[in-house]
C-alpha positions in Angstrom: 0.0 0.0 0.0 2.6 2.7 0.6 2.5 3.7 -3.4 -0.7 5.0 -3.0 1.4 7.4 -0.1 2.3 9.1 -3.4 -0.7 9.8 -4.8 -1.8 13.1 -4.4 -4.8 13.4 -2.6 -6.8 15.2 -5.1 -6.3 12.1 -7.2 -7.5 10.0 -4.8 -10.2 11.9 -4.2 -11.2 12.2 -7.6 -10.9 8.1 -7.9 -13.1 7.4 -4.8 -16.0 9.8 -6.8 -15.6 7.7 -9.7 -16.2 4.7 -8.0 -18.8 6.2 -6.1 -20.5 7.5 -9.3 -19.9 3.4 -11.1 -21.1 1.7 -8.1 -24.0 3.9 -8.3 -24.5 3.5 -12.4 -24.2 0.0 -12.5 -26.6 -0.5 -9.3 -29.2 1.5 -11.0 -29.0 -0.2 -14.2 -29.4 -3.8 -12.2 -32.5 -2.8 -10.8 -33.7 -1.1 -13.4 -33.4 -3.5 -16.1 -32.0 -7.0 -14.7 -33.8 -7.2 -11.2 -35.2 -5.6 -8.8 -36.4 -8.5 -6.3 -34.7 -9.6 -3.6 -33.3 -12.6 -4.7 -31.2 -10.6 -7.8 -30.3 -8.3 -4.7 -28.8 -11.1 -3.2 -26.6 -12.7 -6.0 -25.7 -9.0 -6.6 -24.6 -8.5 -3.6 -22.6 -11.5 -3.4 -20.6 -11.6 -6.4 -19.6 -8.1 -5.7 -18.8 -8.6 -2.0 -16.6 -11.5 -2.7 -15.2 -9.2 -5.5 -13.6 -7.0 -3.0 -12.5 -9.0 -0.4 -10.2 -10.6 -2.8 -9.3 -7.3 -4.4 -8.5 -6.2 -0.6 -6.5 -9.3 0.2 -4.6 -9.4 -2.7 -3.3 -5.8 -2.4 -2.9 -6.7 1.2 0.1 -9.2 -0.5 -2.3 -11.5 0.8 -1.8 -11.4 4.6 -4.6 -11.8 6.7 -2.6 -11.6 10.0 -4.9 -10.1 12.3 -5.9 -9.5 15.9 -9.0 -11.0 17.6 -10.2 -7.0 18.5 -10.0 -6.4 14.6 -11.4 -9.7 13.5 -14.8 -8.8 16.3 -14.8 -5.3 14.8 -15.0 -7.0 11.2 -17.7 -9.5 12.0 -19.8 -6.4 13.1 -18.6 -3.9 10.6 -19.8 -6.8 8.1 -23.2 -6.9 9.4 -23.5 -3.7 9.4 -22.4 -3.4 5.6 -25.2 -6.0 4.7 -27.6 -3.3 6.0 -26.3 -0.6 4.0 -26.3 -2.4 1.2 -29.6 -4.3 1.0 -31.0 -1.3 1.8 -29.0 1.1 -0.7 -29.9 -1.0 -3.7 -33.4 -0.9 -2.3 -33.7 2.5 -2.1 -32.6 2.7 -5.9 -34.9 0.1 -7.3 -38.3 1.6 -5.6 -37.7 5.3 -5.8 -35.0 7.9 -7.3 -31.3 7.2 -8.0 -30.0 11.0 -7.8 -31.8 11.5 -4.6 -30.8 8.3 -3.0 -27.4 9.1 -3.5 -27.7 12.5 -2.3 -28.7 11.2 1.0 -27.2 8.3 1.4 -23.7 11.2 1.1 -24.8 12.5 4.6 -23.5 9.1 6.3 -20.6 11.3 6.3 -22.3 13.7 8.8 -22.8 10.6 11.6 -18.7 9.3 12.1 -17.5 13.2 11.5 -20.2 14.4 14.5 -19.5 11.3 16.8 -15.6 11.8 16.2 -16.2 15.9 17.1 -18.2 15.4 20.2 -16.4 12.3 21.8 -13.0 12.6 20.5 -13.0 16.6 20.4 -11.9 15.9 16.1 -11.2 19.0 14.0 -13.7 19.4 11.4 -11.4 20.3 8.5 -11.8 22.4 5.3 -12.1 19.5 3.3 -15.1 18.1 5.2 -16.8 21.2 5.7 -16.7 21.8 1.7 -17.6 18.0 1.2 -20.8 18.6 3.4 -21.5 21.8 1.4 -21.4 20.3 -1.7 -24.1 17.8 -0.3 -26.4 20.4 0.6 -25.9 21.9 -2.8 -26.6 18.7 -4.4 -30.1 18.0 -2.4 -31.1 21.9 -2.9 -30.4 21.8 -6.9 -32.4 18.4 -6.4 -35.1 19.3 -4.8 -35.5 22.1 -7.6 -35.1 19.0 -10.2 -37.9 17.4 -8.9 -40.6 20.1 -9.2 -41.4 18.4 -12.9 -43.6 15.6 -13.1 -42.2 12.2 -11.7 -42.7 9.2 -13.8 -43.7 5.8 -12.2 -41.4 4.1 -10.0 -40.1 0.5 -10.1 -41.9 -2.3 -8.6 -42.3 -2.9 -4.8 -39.9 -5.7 -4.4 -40.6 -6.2 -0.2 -44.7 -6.5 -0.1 -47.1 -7.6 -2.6 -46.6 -6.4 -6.0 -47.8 -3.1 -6.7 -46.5 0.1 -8.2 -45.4 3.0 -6.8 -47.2 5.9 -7.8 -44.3 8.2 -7.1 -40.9 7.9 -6.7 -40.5 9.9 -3.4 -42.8 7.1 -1.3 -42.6 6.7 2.9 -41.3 3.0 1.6 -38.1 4.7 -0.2 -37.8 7.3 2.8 -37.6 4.6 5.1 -35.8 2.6 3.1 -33.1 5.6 2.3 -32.5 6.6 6.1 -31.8 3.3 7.3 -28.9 2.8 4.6 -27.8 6.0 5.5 -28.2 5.2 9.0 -26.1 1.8 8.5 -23.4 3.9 6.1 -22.7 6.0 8.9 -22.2 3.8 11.6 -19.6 2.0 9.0 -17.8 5.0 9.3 -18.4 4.7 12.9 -16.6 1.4 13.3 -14.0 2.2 11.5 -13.5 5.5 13.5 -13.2 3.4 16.6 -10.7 0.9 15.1 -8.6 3.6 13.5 -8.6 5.2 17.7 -7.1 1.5 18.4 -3.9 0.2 18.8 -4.6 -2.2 16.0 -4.8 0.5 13.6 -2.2 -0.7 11.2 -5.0 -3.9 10.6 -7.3 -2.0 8.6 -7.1 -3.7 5.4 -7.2 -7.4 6.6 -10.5 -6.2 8.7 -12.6 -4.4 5.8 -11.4 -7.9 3.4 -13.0 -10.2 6.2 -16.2 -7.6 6.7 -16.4 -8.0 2.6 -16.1 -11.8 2.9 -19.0 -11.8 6.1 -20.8 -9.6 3.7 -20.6 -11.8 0.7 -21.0 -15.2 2.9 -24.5 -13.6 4.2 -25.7 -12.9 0.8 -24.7 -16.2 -0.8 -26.3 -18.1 1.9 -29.7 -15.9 2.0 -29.3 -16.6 -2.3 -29.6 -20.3 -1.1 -32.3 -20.0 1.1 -34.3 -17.6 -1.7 -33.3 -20.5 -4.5 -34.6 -23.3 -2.0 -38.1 -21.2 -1.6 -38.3 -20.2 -5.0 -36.3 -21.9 -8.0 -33.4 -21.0 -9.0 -35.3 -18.9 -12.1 -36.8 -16.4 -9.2 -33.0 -14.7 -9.1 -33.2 -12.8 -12.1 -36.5 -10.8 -13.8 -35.1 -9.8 -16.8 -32.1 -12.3 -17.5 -29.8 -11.7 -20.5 -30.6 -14.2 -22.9 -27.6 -13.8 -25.8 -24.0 -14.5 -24.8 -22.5 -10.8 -25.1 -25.3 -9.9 -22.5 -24.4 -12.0 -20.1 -20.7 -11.6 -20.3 -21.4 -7.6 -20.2 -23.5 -8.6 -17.0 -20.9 -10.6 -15.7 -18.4 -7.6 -16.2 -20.4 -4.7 -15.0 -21.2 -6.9 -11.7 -17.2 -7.6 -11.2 -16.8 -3.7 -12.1 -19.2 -3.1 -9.2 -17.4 -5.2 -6.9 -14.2 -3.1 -7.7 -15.8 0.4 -7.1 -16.9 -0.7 -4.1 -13.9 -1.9 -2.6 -12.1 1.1 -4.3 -15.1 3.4 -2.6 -15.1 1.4 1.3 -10.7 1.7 1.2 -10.6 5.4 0.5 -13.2 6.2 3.0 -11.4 4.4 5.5 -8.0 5.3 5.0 -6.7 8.7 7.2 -4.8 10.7 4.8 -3.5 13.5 6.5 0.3 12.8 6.0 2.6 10.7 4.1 3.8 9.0 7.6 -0.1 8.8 8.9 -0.9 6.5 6.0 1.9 4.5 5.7 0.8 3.5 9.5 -2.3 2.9 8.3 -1.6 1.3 5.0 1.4 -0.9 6.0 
C-alpha cells in the first residue's frame, strides 16, 4: 500500500468519486433492467462482496494476519455493511437514484459528529466543503424534482404493486436506514482507527467484505430453496455478449466498491499517517 502514499490526494479523491458514481450506475442499471427483487439483490450483492475481499487481500500481499479486537470489529462492521447495502440498492430500485445518493452522502455527517463530540476531532476544510457540496446537491435536487415524476419500479418487499411516485414513505424509510447503516460504517472504523490495531485496517474491511458476501450467498440459497433458481433474475440476458457484459459490469461493481469502502477508510492526513495505516 505505501504507493498510494504518493498519490496526491486530489487524485484519490477524484478516484473514490468515480467509484462512487460506477457503483451507483451500475446498481441502478441492475435494478432497473436486470432485477429488482430480492433474490437478484442477493446474488448481486454476493458476487460483488466477494469481489472486493479478494481485491483487498490481494493488495494486502495476501496477509490476513490479524488480531482477535479487529477480526470482532470486522464480524460487526460486516453486518453492518449487509444493511447498507440491501437497503441502498433498495432504495434505488423503488424510488430515485439522484436523490438516494444525495442522502445516502450525509452518512458522512454521523462518524464526522460522533468523532467531534467524543474525541473533540477538528472538522477540516475539506469536510466542511464535502458537506456543502451535499447540501448543494439535495437543494439543486429538490428544484429537479418540481417536474412531473414518472412511475417508479416495482415494490420488491410487499405484494406487487407500483409506486405511484418515486419519493414514497417506503423509499424514505428505506433511504435513512442505509444511510443510517453507512454511517455507523464510518463509525466502526473510526473506533478501530482510535485502536492500537490500527495498522489492521485492510485485513478487517477484506474479512467484513467476505462476512458480507457469505451472508448474501447463503440468503441466495435460502431464496433458490423457496423459489427456483429462475426467481434470481427478472429480466435475465438471454444472448452470450449480454451475459458476459452482465458478468463484467457486476465484477466492475465489486471493484468500485472496494475502491469506494478503502478510501473512506484510509486517514490521509500525512505521508507518515498513511503509511501506518496502510502498512
Amino acid at each position: 500500500m505505501e504507493f498510494l502514499a504518493y498519490i496526491p490526494v486530489p487524485i484519490l479523491l477524484i478516484i473514490g468519486i468515480a467509484a462512487n458514481v460506477g457503483s451507483g450506475v451500475i446498481n441502478r442499471y441492475y435494478t432497473k433492467s436486470v432485477s429488482n427483487g430480492m433474490g437478484g439483490f442477493y446474488l448481486f450483492l454476493m458476487i460483488t462482496s466477494y469481489v472486493s475481499a479478494v481485491c483487498i487481500w490481494a493488495v494486502t500481499g495476501f496477509d490476513m494476519k490479524i488480531s482477535a479486537y479487529s477480526g470482532i470489529m470486522a464480524l460487526i462492521q460486516g453486518v453492518v455493511m449487509v444493511l447498507s447495502a440491501t437497503f441502498v440498492l433498495y432504495s434505488i430500485a423503488v424510488g430515485p437514484w439522484a436523490y438516494t445518493t444525495v442522502i445516502t452522502s450525509f452518512s458522512m455527517l454521523i462518524p464526522t459528529l460522533i468523532g467531534t463530540v467524543i474525541w473533540h476531532e477538528h472538522i477540516d476544510a475539506l469536510t466542511i466543503a464535502g458537506i456543502v457540496l451535499v447540501a448543494v446537491s439535495i437543494v439543486l435536487s429538490v428544484q429537479k424534482s418540481k417536474k412531473p415524476l414518472p412511475e417508479s419500479a416495482e415494490a420488491v418487499l410487499d405484494a406487487p404493486q407500483i409506486v405511484k411516485s418515486k419519493v414514497s414513505a417506503k423509499w424514505f424509510v428505506a433511504v435513512i436506514v442505509a444511510t443510517i447503516a453507512t454511517g455507523g460504517m464510518g463509525v466502526i472504523q473510526k473506533v478501530h482507527q482510535k485502536s492500537e490495531f490500527r495498522a489492521e485496517l485492510l485485513p478487517m474491511l477484506a474479512i467484513s467484505f467476505a462476512v458480507m458476501g457469505t451472508v448474501f450467498a447463503m440468503l441466495s440459497v435460502i431464496h433458490i430453496l423457496k423459489f427456483g433458481k429462475n426467481s434470481l433474475l427478472d429480466n435475465p440476458p438471454q444472448t452470450k455478449s449480454g451475459k458476459t457484459l452482465l458478468f463484467t459490469l457486476i465484477i466492475v461493481a465489486g471493484l468500485c466498491g472496494m475502491i469506494k469502502y478503502a478510501l473512506k477508510i484510509i486517514q490521509i492526513k500525512t505521508r507518515e499517517g498513511f503509511y501506518n495505516v496502510g502498512k
